[in-house]
TORLUM-834434 format. One record per residue (C-alpha): x, y, z; residue number from 1. Coordinates in steps of 0.2 Angstrom, whole numbers, padded with zeros to 4 digits. Layout:
BEGIN
> c1,c2,c3,i
> X,Y,Z,NUM
...
! end
This chain:
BEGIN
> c1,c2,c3,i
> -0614,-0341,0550,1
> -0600,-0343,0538,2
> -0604,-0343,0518,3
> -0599,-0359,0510,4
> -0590,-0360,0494,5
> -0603,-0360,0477,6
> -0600,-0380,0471,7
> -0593,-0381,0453,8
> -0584,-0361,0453,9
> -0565,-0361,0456,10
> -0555,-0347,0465,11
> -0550,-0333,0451,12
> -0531,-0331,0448,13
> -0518,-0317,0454,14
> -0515,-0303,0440,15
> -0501,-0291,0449,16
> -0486,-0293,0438,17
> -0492,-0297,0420,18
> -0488,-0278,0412,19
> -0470,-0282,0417,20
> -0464,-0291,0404,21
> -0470,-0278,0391,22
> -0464,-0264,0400,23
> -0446,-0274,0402,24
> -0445,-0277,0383,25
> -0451,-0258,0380,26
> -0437,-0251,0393,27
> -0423,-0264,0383,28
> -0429,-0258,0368,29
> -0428,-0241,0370,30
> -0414,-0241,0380,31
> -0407,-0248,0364,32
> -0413,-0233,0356,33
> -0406,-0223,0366,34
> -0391,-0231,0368,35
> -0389,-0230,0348,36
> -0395,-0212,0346,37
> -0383,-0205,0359,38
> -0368,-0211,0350,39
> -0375,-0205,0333,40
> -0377,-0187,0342,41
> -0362,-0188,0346,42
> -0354,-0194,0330,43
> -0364,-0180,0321,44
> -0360,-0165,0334,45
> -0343,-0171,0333,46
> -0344,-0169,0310,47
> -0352,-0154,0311,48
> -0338,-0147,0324,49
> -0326,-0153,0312,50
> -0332,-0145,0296,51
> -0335,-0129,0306,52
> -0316,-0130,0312,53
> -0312,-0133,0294,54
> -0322,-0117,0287,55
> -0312,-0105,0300,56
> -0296,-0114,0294,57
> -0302,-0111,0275,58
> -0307,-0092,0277,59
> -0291,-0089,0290,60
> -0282,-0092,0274,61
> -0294,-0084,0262,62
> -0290,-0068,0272,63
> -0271,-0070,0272,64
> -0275,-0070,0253,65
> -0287,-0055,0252,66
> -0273,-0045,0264,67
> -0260,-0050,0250,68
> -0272,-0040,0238,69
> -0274,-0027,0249,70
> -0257,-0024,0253,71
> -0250,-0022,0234,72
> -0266,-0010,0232,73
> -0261,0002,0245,74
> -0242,-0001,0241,75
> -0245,0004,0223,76
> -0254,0017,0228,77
> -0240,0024,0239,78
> -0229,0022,0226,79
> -0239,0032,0211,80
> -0241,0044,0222,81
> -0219,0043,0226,82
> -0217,0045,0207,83
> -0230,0059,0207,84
> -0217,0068,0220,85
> -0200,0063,0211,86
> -0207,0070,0195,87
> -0211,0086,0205,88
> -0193,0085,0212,89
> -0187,0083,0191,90
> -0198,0098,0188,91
> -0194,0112,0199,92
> -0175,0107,0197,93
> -0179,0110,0178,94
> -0188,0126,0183,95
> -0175,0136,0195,96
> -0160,0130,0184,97
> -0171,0140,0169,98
> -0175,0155,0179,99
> -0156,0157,0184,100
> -0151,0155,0166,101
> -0166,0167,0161,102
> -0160,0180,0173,103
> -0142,0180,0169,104
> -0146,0181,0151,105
> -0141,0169,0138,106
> -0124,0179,0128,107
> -0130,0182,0111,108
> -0148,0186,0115,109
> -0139,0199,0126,110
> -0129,0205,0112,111
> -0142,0208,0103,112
> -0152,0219,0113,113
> -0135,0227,0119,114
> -0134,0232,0099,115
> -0154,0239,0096,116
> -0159,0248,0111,117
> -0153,0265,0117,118
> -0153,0261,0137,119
> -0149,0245,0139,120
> -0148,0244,0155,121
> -0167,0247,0158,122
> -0166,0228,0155,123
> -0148,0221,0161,124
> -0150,0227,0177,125
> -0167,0222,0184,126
> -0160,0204,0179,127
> -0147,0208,0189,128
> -0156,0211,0204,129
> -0168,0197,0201,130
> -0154,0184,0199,131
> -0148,0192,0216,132
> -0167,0188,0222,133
> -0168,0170,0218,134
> -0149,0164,0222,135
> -0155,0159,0241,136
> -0168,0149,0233,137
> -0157,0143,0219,138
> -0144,0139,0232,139
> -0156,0128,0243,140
> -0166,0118,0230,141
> -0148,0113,0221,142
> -0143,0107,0242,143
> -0159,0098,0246,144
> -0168,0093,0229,145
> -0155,0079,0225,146
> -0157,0072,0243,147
> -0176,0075,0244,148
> -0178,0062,0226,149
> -0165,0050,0233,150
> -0175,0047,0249,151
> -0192,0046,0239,152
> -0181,0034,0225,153
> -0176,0024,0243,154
> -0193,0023,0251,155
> -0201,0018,0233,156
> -0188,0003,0233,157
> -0194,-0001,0247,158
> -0209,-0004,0246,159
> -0207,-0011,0230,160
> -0198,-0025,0238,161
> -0209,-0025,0253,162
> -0222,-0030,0238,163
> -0212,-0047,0233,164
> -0207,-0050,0251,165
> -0224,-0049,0258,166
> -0232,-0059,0244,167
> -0221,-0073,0247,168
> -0222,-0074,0266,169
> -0239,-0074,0265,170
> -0241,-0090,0254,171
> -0228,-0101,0267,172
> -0239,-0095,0280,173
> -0255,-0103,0276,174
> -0251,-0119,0279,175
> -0245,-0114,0298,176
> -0260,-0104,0297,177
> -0274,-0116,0293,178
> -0266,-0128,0306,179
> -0265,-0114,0322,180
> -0282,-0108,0317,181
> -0289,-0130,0318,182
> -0280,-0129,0335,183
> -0288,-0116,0342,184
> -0306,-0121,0338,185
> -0303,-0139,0341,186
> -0285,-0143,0352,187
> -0287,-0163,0343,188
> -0288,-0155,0327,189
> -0276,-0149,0314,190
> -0272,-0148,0295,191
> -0269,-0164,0287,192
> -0250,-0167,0284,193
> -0243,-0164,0267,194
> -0258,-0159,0257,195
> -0253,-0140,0252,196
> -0237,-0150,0244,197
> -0249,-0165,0237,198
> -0254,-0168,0219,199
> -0272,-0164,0225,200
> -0269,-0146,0229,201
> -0255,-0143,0216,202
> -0268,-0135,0205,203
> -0275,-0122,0215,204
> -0257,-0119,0222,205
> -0250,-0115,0204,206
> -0268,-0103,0199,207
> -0266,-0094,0218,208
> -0247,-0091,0212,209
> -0247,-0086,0196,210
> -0265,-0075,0198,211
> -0252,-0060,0203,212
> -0236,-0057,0197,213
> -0222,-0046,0198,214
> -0220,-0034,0184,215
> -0204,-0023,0179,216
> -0209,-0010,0168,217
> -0193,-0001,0167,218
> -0183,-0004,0151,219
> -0197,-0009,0139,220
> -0207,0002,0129,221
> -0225,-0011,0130,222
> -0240,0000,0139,223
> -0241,-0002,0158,224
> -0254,-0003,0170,225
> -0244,0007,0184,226
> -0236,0020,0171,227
> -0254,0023,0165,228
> -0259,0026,0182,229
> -0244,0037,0184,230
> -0246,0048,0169,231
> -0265,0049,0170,232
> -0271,0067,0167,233
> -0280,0066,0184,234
> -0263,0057,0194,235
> -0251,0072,0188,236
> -0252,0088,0194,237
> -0250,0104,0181,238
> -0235,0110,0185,239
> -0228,0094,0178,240
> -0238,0092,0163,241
> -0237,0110,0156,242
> -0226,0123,0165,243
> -0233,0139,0153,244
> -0233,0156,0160,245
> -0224,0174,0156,246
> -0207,0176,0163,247
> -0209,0196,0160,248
> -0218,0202,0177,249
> -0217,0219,0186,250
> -0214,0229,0188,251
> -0199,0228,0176,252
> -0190,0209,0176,253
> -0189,0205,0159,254
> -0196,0215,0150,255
> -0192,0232,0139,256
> -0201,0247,0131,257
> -0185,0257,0126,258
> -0181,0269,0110,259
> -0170,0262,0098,260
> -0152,0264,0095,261
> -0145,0275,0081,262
> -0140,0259,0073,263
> -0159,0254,0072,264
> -0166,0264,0056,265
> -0178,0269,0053,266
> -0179,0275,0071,267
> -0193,0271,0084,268
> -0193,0259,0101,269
> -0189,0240,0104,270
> -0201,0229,0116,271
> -0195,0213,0122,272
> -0209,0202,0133,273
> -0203,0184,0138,274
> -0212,0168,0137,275
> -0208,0152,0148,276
> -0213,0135,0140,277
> -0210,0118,0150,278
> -0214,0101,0155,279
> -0210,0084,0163,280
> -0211,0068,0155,281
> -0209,0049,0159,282
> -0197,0040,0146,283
> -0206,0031,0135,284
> -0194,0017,0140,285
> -0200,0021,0157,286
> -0183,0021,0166,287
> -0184,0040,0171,288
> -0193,0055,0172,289
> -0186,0071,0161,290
> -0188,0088,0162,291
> -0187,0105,0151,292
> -0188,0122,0155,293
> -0186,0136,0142,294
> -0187,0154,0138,295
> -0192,0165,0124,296
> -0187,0184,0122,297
> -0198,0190,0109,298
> -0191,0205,0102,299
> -0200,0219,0092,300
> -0189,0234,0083,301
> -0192,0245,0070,302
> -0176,0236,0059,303
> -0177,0220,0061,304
> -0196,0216,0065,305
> -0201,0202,0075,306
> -0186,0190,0081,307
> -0187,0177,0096,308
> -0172,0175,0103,309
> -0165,0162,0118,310
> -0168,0169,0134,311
> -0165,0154,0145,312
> -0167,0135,0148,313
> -0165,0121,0160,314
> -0167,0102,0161,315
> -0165,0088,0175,316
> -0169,0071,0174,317
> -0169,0054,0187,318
> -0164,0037,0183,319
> -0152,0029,0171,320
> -0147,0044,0159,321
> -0136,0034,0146,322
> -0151,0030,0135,323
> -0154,0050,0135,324
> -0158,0050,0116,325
> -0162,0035,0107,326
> -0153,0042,0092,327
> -0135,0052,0099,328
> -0130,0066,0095,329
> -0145,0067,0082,330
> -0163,0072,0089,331
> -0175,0061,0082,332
> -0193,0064,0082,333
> -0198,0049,0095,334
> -0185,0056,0107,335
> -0198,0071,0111,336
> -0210,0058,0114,337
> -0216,0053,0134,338
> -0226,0039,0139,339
> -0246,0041,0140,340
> -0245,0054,0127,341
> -0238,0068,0133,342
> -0225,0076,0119,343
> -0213,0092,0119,344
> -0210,0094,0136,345
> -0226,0106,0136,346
> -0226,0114,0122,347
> -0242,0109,0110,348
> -0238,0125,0098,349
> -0237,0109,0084,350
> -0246,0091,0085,351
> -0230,0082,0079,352
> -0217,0078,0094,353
> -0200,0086,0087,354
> -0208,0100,0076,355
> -0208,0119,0080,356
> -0200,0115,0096,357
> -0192,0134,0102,358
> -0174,0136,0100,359
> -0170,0136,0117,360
> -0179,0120,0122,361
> -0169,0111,0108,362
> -0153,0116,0114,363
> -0158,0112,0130,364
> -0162,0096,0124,365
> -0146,0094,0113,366
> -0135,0097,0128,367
> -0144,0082,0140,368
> -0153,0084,0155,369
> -0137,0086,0167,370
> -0133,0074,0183,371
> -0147,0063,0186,372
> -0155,0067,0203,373
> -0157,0048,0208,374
> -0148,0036,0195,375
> -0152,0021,0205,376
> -0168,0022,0210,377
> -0175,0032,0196,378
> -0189,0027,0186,379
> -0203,0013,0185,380
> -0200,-0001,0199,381
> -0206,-0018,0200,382
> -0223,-0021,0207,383
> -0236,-0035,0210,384
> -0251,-0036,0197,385
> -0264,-0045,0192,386
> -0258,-0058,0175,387
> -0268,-0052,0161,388
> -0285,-0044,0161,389
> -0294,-0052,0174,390
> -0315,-0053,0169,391
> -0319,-0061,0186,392
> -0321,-0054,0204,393
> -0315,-0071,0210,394
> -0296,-0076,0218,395
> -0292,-0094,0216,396
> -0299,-0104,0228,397
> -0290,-0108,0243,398
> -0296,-0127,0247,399
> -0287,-0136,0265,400
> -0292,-0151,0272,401
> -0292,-0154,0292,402
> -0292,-0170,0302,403
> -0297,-0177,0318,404
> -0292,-0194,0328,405
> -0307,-0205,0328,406
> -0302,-0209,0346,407
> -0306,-0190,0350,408
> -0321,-0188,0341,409
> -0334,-0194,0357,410
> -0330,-0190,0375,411
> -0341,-0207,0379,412
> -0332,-0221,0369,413
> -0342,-0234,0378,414
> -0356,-0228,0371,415
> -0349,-0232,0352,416
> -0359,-0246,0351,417
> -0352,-0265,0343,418
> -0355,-0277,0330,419
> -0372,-0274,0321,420
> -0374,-0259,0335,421
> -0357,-0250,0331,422
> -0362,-0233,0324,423
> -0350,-0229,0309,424
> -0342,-0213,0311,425
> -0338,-0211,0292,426
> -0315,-0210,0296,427
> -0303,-0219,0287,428
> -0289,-0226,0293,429
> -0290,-0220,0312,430
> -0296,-0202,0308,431
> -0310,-0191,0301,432
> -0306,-0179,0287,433
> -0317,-0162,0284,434
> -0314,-0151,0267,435
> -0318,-0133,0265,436
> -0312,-0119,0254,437
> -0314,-0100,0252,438
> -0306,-0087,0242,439
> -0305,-0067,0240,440
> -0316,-0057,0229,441
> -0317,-0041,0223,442
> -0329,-0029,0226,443
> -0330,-0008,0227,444
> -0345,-0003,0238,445
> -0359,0003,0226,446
> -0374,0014,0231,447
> -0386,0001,0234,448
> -0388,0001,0254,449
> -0393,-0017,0249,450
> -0381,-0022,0234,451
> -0361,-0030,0236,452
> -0351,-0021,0246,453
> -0363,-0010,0253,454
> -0354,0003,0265,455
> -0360,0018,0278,456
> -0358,0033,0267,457
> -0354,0022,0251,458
> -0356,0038,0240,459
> -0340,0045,0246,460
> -0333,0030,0237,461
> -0341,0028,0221,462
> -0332,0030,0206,463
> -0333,0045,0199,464
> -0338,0041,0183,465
> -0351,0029,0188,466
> -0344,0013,0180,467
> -0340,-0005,0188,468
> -0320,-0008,0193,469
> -0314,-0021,0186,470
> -0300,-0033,0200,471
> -0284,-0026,0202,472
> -0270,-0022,0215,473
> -0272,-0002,0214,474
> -0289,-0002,0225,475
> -0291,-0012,0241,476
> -0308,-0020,0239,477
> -0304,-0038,0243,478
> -0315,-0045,0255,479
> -0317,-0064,0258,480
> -0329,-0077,0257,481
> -0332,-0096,0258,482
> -0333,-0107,0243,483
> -0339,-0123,0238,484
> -0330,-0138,0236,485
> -0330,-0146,0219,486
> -0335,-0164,0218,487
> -0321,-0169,0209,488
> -0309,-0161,0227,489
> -0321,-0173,0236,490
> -0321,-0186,0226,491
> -0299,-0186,0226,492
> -0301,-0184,0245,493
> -0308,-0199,0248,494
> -0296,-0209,0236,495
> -0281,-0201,0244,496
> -0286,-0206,0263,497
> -0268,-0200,0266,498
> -0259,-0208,0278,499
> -0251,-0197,0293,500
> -0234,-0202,0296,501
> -0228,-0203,0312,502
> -0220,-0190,0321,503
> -0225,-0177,0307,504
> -0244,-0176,0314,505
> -0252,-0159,0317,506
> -0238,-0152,0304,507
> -0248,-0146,0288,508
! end
């Protein structure tokens, strides 16, 4: 039997379909959404890239700056410890022309003994026979020691000139540098053309320059930081500071105990020991290192009582020798006088430079020092320093500004979005611009395993004395690091928006 419809109640409507349209505006919306928040991802991925690229451009020349540090350090170094060696050369030249002198015997001295003691010979001929002993050595210092300074003088130059050479390569590189260095992290991406010539990096151009510069110290008598280095009690060896000893050995060279000649009254014996006094000095005008060896026969008899005699001298020198003696042919107290302190060629037997000075060094110094063993490349040469006393660790900064097309910046440029949906992507006139900057510090590593310039083993380069090191080129400690970038740079940047003209892109 088939139901019949209840009368009055109408047949209920369809509901497949209705959640559609939500779910259509939903999937537009966020489609939107997603449409917008793709392009800013890739807006942002793209910024960060670009600052990153600029940070590695900015440190890449930070570190061209640290290795121009570095380099003078190890270049002064190399050449203190050149001058060390041509002052040793000065000194054994000084000291072997002395002995010679010493063992021929110096004519009136030899007169004189010739007259007091009965058997002179017991002192003419063992000087004899030492003379004979040293002449191969004499023979082959005078053949290599003027070649042996000549090459250090040559090597010193050098690297002297290496110094100025280096420094300025090194300054025209950056700009090449900061551009390779944007090109290898991004290939779209380079330094911005003209800015390490523009107005807005002049500034930090003229500090980076003039934070070194090149000093010559020969020819003036101001204090120098390299001749202090130099002449530092620690830098110089004995031999070349104070050259003291007894020239009277066994088991007879100069030396007597002999009986007295008739002519000696009353009668008894004559003793003769000799003393050798000497030293090397860098002119106080600092154009050359000079040298004096001398020799003192102290003579006892019963006649005439104590007397010192000449036995023997020497001197040598490098460098310019026509300004030997400020006050020609007068000795004058300054001219015994070296830089750093050091006076009398040795002997401190008196406080005051030019007193008491033994007769043989005198004349020694009366006669000059002889041919200089290096005329032209004798003496203090130019090196790169820091201008004045620095109280910072900080280098100038080094700031560079990189670029990239804004039609490069997104590999989807559909998805850029138009109009009100257009995601800005913060360029200027076609391109999007990224600052950084870094510089070189200074830093010796300290004992802290924790502190600056912490090192493996960082005792073993401590100073010895415990005390902070102050910047300078005499000790490689430059390391690098990134720096912030003033407002006032960010600020200019944005005014600038510098143009790239064409054909000179990716040129820095």
């Amino acid at each position: 039997m088939q139901r019949s419809a209840r009368k009055g109640r109408g047949r209920p409507a369809r509901s497949r379909g209705q959640a559609l349209a939500p779910a259509l505006l939903f999937l537009l919306i966020g489609g939107i959404g997603l449409y917008v928040a793709f392009g800013s991802f890739q807006m942002t991925g793209a910024k960060i890239k670009l600052q990153n690229t600029a940070d590695a451009a900015a440190y890449s020349a930070a570190v061209l700056q640290a290795r121009d540090y570095n380099f003078s350090a190890y270049t002064n170094r190399a050449m203190v410890a050149n001058q060390v060696t041509a002052a040793q050369v000065v000194a054994l030249k000084s000291w072997i022309d002395e002995l010679d002198a010493t063992y021929t015997g110096y004519t009136d001295t030899e007169d004189l003994i010739r007259t007091l003691a009965a058997h002179p010979a017991l002192w003419s001929i063992p000087n004899q026979r030492g003379r004979i002993d040293i002449a191969p050595v004499r023979n082959t210092l005078d053949a290599l020691l003027p070649s042996v300074e000549q090459g250090i003088g040559s090597i010193t130059r050098a690297l002297s000139t290496a110094q100025l050479h280096y420094h300025m390569a090194l300054i025209t590189a950056i700009p090449d540098t900061v551009d390779a260095v944007a090109r290898q992290n991004q290939p779209d991406t380079h330094a911005t053309a003209g800015f390490f010539t523009s107005t807005r990096n002049a500034t930090q151009l003229v500090a980076w320059q003039s934070y070194t510069t090149i000093i010559t110290p020969a020819g003036t008598l101001d204090r120098d930081r390299f001749a202090d280095v130099v002449t530092d009690a620690q830098t110089l060896d004995g031999f070349v500071k104070q050259r003291a000893s007894s020239r009277s050995v066994a088991p007879n060279y100069q030396q007597l105990d002999d009986q007295a000649s008739p002519q000696c009254r009353p009668a008894g014996r004559i003793t003769i020991n000799v003393s050798h006094i000497g030293g090397t000095q860098l002119r106080t005008d600092k154009k050359g290192w000079q040298s004096i060896d001398a020799s003192t026969a102290h003579i006892m008899t019963p006649c005439t009582g104590p007397i010192d005699a000449i036995a023997g001298h020497g001197g040598s020198t490098n460098g310019n020798t026509r300004g030997y003696m400020t006050n020609p042919p007068f000795v004058s107290w300054s001219d015994w006088k070296g830089y750093g302190g050091y006076y009398n060629f040795g002997d401190h037997t008196s406080p005051t430079p030019g007193l008491l000075i033994p007769d043989a060094m005198a004349e020694q110094f009366t006669l000059g020092p002889g041919p200089s063993l290096d005329a032209n490349n004798g003496g203090l040469l130019p090196y790169q320093d820091i201008a004045g006393t620095p109280s910072a660790d900080d280098a100038p900064r080094i700031t560079i500004e990189v670029e990239r097309d804004i039609g490069t910046l997104t590999p989807t440029r559909q998805l850029g979005g138009a109009a009100r949906m257009q995601v800005d992507n913060g360029g200027a006139r076609g391109v999007m611009r990224a600052l950084a900057s870094a510089q070189a510090y200074f830093v010796r590593p300290s004992g802290d395993p924790f502190g600056a310039g912490a090192l493996l083993h960082a005792s073993e380069w401590l100073r010895e004395d415990g005390k902070v090191e102050y910047p300078s080129t005499f000790s490689p400690y430059w390391q690098v690091r990134l720096a912030p970038v003033s407002d006032g740079e960010r600020t200019a940047a944005r005014q600038a928006q510098m143009p790239v003209a064409a054909g000179t892109r990716g040129r820095p």
